[in-house]
N, C-alpha and C positions, 0 to 999 in steps of 0.2 A: 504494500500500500504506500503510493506517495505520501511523503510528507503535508502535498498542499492538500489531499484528502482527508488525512487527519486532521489537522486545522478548520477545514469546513465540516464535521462532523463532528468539533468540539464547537465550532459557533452555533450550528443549528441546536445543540443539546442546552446552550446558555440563552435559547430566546424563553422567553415565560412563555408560558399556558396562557395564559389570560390574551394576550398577545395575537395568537393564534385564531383565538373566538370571534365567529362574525357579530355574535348575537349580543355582546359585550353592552355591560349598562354602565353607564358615564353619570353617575346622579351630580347635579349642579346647585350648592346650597344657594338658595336666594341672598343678597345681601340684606335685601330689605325686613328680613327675618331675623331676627337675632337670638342667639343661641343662649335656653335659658337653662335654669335646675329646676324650678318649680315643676313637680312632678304630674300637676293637674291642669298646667298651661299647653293649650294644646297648638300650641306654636312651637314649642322644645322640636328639636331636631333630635332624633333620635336613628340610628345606623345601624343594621341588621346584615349579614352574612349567609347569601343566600346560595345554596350547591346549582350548578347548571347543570341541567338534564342533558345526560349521553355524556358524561363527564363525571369519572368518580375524585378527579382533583381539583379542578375548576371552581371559584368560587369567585360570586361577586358581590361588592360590599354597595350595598343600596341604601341613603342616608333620606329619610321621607320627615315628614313633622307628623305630630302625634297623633292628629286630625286626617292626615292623608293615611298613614297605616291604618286608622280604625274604617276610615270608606275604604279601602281596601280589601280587607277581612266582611266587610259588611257585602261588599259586592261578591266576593269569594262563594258568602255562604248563598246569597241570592242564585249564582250560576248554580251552585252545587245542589239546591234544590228544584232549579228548574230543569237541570239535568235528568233528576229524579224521576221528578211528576212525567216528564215525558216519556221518559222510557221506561215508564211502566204500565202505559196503556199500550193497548192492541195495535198495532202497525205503526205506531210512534205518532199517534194521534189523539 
């Protein structure tokens, strides 16, 4: 094996995973938002660490405010139940 082989086979091995991902999520903290503590202010910024599917290493860090995670989960379980009701009648009707 050349040398210059080995060399491109130790760069390709040093680019990240994350890198890689077309699907990759960039969250953008608002400025006009300001970063609090108050636990019940639902303007807190809060950052969660989420696995990407078809990737058992891949992870990406998604930083939402406390009010956007909770419409989130609220929509989540909305799909999850519509999901439900539907396919559980006769022809998917």
């Amino acid at each position: 094996m050349k040398l210059a082989d080995v060399i491109f086979a130790c760069a390709l091995l040093s680019i990240p995973v994350a890198a890689l991902a077309d699907d990759a999520v960039t969250p953008v903290a608002s400025p006009a938002i300001p970063a609090t503590k108050d636990a019940k202010d639902p303007n807190r910024i809060i950052c969660k660490t989420e696995d990407q599917i078809g990737s058992r290493i891949a992870t990406t860090k998604v930083c939402l405010t406390a009010a956007q995670w909770r419409d989130r989960a609220f929509h989540a379980g909305q799909w999850a139940e519509h999901q439900e009701t539907y396919n559980s009648q006769p022809n998917g009707r």
